[in-house]
Backbone as numpy.savetxt, mean C-alpha at the origin, in Angstrom:
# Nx Ny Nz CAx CAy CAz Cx Cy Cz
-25.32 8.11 9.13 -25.21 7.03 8.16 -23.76 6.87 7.74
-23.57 6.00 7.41 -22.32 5.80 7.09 -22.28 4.59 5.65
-20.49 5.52 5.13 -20.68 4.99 3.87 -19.04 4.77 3.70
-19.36 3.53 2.57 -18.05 2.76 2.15 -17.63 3.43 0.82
-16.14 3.59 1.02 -15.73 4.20 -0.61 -14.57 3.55 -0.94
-14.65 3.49 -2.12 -12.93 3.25 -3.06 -12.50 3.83 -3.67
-11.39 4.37 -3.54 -11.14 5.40 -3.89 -8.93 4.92 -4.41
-9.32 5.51 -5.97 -7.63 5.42 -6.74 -7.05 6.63 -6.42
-5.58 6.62 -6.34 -4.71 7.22 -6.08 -3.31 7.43 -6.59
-2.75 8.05 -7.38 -1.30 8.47 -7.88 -0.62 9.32 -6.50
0.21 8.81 -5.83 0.79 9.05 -5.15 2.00 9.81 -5.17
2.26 10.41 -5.75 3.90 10.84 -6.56 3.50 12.27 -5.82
2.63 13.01 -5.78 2.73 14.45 -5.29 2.19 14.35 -4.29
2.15 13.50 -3.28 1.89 13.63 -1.97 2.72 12.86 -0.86
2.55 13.49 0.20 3.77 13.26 1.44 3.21 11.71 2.12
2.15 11.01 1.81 1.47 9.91 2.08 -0.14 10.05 2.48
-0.56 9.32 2.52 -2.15 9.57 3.08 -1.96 9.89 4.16
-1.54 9.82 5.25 -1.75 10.44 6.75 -1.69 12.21 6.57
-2.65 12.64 7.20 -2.81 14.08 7.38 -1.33 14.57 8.20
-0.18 15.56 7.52 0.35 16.24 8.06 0.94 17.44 7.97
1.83 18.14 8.95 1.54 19.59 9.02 2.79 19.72 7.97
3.75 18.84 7.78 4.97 19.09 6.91 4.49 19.42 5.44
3.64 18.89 4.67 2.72 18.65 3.15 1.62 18.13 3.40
1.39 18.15 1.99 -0.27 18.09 1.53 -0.04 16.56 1.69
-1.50 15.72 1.87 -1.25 14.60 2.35 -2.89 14.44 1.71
-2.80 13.21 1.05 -4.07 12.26 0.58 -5.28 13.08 1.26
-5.47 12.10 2.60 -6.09 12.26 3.80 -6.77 14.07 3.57
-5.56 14.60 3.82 -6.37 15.86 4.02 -6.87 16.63 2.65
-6.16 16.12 1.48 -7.50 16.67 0.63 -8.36 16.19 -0.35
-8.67 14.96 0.66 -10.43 14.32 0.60 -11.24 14.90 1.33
-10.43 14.71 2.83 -11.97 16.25 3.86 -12.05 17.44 2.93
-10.79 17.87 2.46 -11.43 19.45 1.83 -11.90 19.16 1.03
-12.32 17.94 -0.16 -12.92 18.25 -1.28 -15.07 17.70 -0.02
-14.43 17.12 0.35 -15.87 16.36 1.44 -16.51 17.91 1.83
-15.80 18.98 2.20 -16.07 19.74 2.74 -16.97 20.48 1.77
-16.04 20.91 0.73 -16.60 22.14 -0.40 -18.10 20.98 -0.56
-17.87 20.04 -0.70 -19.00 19.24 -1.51 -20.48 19.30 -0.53
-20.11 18.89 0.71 -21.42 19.12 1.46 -21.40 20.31 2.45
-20.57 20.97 2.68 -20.66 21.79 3.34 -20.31 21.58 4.85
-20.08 20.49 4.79 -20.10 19.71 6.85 -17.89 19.12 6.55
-17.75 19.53 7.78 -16.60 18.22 7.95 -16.74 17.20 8.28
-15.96 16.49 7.49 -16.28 15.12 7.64 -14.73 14.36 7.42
-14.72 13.68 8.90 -13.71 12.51 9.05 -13.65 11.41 8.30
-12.36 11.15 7.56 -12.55 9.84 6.97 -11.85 8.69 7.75
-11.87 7.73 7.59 -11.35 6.60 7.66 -10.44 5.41 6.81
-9.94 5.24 6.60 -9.02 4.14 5.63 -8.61 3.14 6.30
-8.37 2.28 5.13 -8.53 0.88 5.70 -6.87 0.60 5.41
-5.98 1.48 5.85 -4.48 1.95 6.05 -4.06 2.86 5.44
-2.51 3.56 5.37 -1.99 4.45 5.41 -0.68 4.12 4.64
-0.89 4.75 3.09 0.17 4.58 2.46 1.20 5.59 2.82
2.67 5.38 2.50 3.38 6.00 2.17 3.51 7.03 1.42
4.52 7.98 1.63 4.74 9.44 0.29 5.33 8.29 -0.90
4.39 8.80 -1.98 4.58 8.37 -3.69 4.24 6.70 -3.77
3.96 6.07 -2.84 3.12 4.95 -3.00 1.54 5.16 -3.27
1.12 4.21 -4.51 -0.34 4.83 -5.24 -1.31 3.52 -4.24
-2.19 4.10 -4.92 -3.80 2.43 -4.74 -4.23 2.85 -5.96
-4.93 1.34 -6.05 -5.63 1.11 -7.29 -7.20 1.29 -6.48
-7.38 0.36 -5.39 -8.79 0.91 -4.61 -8.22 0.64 -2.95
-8.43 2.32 -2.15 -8.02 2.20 -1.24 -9.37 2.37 -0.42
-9.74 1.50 0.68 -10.92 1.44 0.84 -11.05 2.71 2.33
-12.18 3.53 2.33 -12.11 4.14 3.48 -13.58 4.27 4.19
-14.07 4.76 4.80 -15.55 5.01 5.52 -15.36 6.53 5.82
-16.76 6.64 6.24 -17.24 8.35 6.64 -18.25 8.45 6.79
-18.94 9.21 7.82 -20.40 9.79 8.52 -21.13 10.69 8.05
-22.22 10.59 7.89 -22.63 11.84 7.26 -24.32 11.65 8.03
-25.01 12.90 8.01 -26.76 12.75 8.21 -27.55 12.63 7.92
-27.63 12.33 6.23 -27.93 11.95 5.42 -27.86 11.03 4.34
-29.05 10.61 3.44 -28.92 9.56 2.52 -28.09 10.22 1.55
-27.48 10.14 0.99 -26.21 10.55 -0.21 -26.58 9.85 -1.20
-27.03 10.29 -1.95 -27.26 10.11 -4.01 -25.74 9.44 -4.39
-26.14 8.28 -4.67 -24.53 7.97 -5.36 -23.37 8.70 -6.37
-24.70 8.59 -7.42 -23.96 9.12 -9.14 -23.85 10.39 -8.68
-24.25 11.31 -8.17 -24.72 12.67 -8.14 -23.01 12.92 -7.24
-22.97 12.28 -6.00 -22.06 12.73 -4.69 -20.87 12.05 -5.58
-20.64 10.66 -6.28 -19.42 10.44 -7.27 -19.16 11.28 -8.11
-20.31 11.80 -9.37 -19.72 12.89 -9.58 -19.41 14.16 -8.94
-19.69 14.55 -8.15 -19.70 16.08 -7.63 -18.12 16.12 -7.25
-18.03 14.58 -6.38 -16.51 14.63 -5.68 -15.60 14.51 -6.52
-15.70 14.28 -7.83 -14.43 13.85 -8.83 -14.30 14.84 -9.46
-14.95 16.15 -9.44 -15.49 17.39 -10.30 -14.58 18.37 -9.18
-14.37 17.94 -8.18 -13.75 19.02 -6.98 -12.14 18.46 -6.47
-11.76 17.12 -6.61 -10.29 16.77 -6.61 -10.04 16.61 -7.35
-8.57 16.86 -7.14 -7.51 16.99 -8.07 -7.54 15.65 -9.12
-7.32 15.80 -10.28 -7.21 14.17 -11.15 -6.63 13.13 -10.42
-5.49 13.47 -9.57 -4.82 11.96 -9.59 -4.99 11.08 -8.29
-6.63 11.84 -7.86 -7.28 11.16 -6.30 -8.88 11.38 -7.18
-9.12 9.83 -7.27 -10.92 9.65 -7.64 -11.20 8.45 -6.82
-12.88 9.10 -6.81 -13.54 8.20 -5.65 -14.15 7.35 -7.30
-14.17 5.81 -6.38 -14.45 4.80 -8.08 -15.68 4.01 -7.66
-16.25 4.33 -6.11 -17.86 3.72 -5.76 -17.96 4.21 -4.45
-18.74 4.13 -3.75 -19.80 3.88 -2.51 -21.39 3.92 -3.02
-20.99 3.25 -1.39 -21.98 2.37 -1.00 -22.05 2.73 0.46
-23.99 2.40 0.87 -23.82 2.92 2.51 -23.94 1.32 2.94
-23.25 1.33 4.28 -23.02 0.27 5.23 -23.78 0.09 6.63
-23.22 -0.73 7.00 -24.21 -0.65 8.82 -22.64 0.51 9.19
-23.51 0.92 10.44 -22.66 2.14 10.73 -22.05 1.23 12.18
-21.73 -0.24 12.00 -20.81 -0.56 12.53 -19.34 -1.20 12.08
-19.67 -1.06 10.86 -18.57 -1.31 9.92 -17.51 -0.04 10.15
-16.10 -1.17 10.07 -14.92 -0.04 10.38 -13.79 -0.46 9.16
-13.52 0.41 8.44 -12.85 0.11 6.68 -11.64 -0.09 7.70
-10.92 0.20 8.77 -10.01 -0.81 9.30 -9.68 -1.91 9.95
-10.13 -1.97 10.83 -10.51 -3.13 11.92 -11.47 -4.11 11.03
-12.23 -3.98 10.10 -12.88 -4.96 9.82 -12.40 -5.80 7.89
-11.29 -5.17 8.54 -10.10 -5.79 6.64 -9.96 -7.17 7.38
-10.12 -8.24 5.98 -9.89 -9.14 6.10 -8.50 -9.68 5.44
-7.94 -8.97 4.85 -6.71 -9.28 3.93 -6.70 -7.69 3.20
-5.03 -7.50 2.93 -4.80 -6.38 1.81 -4.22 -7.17 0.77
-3.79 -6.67 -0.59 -3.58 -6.95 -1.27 -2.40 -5.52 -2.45
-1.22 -6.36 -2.04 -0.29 -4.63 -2.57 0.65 -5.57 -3.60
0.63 -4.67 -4.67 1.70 -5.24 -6.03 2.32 -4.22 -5.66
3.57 -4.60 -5.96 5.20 -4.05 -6.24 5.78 -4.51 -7.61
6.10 -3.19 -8.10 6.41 -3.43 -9.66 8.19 -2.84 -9.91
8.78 -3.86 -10.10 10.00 -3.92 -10.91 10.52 -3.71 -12.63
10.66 -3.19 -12.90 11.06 -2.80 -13.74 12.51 -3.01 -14.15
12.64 -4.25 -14.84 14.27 -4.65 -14.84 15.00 -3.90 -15.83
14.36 -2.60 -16.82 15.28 -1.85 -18.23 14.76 -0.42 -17.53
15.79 0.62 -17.76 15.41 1.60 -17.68 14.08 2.07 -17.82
12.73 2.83 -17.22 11.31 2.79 -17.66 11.52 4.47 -18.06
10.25 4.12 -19.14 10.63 5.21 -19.72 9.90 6.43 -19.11
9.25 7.87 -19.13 9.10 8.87 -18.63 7.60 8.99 -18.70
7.23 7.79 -18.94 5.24 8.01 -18.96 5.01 6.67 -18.08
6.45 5.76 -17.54 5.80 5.02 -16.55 6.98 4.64 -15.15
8.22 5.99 -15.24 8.81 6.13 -13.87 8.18 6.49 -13.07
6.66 6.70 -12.33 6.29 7.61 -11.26 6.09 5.75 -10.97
5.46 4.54 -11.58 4.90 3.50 -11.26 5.69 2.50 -10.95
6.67 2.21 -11.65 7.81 1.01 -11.51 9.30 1.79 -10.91
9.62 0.69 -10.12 11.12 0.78 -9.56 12.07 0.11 -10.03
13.00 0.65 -10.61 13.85 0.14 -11.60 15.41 -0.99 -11.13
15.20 -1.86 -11.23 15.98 -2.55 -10.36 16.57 -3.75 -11.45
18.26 -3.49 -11.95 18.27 -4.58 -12.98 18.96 -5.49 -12.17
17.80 -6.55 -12.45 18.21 -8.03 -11.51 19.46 -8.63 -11.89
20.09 -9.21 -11.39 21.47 -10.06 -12.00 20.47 -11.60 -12.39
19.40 -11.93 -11.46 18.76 -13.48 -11.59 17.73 -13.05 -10.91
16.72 -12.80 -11.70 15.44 -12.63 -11.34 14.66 -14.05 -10.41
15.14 -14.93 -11.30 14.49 -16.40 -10.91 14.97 -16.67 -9.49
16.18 -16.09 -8.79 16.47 -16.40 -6.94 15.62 -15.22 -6.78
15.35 -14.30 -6.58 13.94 -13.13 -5.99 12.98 -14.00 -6.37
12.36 -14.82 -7.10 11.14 -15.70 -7.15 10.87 -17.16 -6.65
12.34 -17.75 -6.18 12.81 -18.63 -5.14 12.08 -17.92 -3.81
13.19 -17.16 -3.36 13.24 -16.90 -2.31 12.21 -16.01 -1.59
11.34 -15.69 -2.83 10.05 -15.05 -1.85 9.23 -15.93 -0.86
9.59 -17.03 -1.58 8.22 -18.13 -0.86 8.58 -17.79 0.99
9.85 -17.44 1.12 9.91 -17.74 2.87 9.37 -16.96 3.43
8.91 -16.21 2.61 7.89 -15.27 3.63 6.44 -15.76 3.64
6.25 -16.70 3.20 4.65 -16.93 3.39 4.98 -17.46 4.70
3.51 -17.56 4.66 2.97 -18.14 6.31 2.81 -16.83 7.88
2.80 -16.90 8.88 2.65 -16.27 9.86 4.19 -16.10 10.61
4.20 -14.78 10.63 5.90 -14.68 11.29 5.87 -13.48 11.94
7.07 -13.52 12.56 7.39 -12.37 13.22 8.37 -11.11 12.39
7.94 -10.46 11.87 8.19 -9.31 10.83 8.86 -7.35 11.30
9.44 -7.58 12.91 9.87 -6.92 13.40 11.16 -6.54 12.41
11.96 -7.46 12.27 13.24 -6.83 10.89 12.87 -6.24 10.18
12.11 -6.36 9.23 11.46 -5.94 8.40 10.83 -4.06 8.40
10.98 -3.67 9.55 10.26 -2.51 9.97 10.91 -1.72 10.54
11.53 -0.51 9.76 12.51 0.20 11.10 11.75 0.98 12.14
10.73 1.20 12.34 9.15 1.51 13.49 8.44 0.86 13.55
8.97 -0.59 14.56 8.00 -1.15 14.93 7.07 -0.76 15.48
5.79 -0.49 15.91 4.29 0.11 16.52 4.52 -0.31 17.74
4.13 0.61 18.72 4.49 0.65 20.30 3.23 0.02 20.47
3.79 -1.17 21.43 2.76 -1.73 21.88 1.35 -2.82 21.10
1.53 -2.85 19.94 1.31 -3.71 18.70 1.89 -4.69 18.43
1.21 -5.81 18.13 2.08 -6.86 17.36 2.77 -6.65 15.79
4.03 -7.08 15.96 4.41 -7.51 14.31 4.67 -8.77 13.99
3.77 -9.59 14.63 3.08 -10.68 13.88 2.24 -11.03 13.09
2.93 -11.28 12.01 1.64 -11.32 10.46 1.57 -11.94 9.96
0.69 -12.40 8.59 0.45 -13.44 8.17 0.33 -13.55 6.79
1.00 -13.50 5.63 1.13 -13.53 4.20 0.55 -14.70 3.59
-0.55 -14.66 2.95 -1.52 -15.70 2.57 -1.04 -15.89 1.11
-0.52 -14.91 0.63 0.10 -15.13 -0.89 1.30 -14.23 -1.33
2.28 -15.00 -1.94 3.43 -13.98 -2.70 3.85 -14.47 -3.76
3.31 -13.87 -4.76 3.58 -14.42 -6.49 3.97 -13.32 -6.88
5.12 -14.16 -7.90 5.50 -13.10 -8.67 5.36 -13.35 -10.13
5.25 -12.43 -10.56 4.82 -12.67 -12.54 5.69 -11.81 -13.10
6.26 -12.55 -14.21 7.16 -11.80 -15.51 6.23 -11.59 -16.42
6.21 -10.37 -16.37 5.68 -9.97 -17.93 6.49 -8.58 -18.96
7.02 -9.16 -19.76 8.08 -8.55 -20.32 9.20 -8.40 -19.77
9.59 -7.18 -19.29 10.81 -6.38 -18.85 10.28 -6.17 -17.31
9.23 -6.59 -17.06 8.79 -6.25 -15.68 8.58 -7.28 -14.23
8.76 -6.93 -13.67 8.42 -8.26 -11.83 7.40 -7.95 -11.46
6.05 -8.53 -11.03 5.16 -7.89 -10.60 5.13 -9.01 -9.34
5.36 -8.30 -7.88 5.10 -8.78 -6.98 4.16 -8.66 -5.96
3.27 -9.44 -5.62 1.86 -9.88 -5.37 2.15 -10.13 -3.77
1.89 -9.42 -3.00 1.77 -9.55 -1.94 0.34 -9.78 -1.24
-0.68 -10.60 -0.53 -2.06 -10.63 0.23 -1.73 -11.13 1.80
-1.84 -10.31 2.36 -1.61 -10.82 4.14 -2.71 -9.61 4.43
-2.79 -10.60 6.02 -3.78 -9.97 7.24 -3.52 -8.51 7.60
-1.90 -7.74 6.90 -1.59 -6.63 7.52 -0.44 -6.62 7.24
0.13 -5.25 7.34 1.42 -5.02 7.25 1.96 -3.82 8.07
3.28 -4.28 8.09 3.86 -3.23 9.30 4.54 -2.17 8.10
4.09 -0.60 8.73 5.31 0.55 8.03 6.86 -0.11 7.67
6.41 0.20 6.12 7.51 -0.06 5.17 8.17 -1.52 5.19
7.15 -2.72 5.53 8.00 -3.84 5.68 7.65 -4.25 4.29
6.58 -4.41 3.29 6.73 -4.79 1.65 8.16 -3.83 1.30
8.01 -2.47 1.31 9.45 -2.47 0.58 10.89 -2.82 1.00
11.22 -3.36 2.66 12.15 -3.75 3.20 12.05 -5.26 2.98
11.24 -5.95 2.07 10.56 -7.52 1.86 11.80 -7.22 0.62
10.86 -6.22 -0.55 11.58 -6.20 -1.66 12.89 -6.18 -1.61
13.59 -4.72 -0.88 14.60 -4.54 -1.07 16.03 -5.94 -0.43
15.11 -6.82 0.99 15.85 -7.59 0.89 16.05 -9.13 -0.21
14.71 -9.13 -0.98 14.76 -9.86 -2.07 15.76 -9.63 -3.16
15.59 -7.96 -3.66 16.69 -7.56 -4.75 18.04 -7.85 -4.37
18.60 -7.91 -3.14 19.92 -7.87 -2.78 20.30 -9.60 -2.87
19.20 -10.79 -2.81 19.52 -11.88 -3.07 19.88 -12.09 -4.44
18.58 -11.44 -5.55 18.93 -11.21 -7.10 20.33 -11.45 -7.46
20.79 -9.93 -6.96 21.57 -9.48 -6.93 22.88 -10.31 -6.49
23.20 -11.39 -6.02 24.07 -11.81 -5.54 24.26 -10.97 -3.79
24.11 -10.19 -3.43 24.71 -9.49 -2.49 24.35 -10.28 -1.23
23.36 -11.00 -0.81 23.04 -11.56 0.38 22.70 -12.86 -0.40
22.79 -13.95 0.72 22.11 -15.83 0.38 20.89 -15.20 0.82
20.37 -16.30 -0.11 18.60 -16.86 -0.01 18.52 -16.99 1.67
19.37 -17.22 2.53 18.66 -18.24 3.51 19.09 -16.23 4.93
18.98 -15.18 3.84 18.77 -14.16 5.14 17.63 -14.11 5.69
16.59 -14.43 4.42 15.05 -13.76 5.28 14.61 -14.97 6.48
14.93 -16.40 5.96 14.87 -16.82 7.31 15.60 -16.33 8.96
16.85 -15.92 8.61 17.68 -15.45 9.76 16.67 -13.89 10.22
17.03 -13.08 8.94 15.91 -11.84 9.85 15.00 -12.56 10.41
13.95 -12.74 10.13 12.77 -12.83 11.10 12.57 -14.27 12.29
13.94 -14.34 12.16 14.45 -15.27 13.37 14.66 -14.27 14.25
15.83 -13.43 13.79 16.80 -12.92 14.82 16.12 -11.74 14.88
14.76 -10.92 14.66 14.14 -9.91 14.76 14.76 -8.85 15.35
16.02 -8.38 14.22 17.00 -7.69 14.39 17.26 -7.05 13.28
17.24 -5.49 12.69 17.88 -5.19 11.36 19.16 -4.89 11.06
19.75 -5.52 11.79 21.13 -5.49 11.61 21.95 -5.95 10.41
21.35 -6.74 9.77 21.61 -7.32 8.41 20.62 -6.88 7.75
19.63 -6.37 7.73 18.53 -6.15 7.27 18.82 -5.47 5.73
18.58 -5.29 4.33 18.62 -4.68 3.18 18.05 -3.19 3.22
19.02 -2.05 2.60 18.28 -0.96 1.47 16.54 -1.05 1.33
15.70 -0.28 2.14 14.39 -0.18 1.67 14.10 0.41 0.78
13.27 -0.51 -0.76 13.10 -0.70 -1.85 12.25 0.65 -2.20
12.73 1.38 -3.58 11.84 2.70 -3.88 10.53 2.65 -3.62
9.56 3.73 -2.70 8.53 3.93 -2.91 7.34 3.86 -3.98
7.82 4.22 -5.56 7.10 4.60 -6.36 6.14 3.13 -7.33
7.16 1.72 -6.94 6.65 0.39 -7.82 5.65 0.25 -6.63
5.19 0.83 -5.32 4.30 -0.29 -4.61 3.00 1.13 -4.96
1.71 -0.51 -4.86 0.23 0.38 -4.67 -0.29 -1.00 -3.99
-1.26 -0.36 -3.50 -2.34 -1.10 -2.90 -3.40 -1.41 -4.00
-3.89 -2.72 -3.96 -4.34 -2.87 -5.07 -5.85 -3.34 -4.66
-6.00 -3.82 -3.33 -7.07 -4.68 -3.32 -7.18 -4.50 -1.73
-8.75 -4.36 -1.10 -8.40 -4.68 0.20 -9.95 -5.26 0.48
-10.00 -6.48 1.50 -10.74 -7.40 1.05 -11.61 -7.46 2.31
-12.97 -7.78 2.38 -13.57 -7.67 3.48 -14.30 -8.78 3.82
C-alpha cells in the first residue's frame, strides 16, 4: 500500500534532504524514525530535494508499506520519534501508482528577504539583503515568467535532462521590512531560485541592468551570471498535484 505525506521542515541543521555519507540529511532521518516506528525499512520518496538549510512548509513524499496504517495513531507515533524541527502534518493512502515526483504538477517555493538586519529568532528564515530599490527586483522579476531555457541559472546542469522550464507565477509582496518572493513553475533546476534571486538583488542593487536575465537565458552561459542567493530565506511551500 502506499501512502502520501506532508511533511514541515527547518532546515538549518541539515546537509539537505538527499541521503549522504558527508551529514545527517532530512531523507535519512525519516527512514530511521519509519524504522524505529514499524519495525520494517522503508524507502521514501519526495516530490524533490532541498538544499542544506533550505526549509518546507509541506514537502510532499510517498512510501510502501504492507499494511493499512492508522492515521492519528502512525502521525502521532512519528512526531513522538523525530526530532522537532522535521513533522509529518498528514497522510493519506493513494493508488500505489502515484509517484510524489513524476506526478507534481507545479511547486511552489517563497524566498524571503529581509531588507533590516533580522533579528536572532528569525535569521535561520530570512536572507538579509539591503536593497538599494526594491521596486527594480519587482520590475524585473516578471522576465522570468513563461517557459525558458534556465541552463545559466544552474551551475549543475542534470546530465542528460532538460533545463527547460516553465514559471507559471512570480510575485513579490512587501510586507514591512520584508520581500517575499513567490515562485510556482513545473520544476526547478539545483539552485536556480537562488541564482534567480541572487541575480535579481544585483539589479536592486544597481550592480547589473534589468535587461541581464534576458541575456542569461539567451546566452545559456554563466559567465555573467550573479552571487547565488543565501540558502536560509528559501522553503518550499506548496507542491501541487
Amino acid at each position: 500500500m502506499r501512502y502520501l505525506a506532508y511533511v514541515s521542515y527547518d532546515g538549518s541543521n541539515y546537509r539537505g534532504f538527499a541521503r549522504t555519507p558527508q551529514a545527517i540529511s532530512i531523507e535519512e532521518t525519516i527512514e530511521d524514525a519509519l524504522e524505529k516506528l514499524t519495525s520494517l525499512k522503508i524507502k521514501i520518496t519526495a516530490a524533490g530535494r532541498t538544499d542544506a538549510k533550505v526549509h518546507a512548509v509541506a514537502q510532499a513524499l510517498h512510501f510502501d508499506v504492507g499494511f493499512v496504517v492508522k492515521t492519528t495513531s502512525f502521525l502521532s507515533g512519528i512526531n513522538k520519534i523525530l526530532p522537532l524541527d522535521i513533522r509529518f502534518n498528514s497522510l493519506q493512502l493513494v493508488s500505489d501508482n502515484f509517484h510524489a515526483r513524476f506526478n507534481v504538477k507545479s511547486k511552489e517555493y517563497h524566498y524571503t528577504i529581509s531588507l533590516t538586519p533580522p533579528s536572532v529568532f528569525h535569521s535561520r528564515y530570512v536572507s538579509y539583503y539591503p536593497l538599494v530599490n526594491p521596486e527594480l527586483l519587482i520590475q524585473a522579476s516578471q522576465d522570468f515568467l513563461g517557459t525558458h531555457d534556465f541552463y545559466a541559472f544552474t551551475p549543475t546542469p542534470p546530465a542528460g535532462k532538460p533545463t527547460i522550464k516553465t514559471i507559471y507565477r512570480l510575485e513579490v509582496k512587501r510586507e514591512n521590512n520584508y520581500l517575499i518572493l513567490i515562485f510556482e513553475g513545473n520544476g526547478f533546476l539545483k539552485y536556480s531560485i537562488r541564482n534567480m534571486v541572487g541575480t535579481l538583488i544585483d539589479i536592486a542593487n544597481g550592480k547589473k541592468e534589468p535587461s541581464i536575465i534576458k541575456t542569461l537565458l539567451a546566452s545559456k552561459t554563466r559567465q555573467h551570471a550573479s552571487k547565488t542567493a543565501a540558502p536560509q530565506g528559501l522553503c518550499l511551500f506548496r507542491v501541487n498535484y
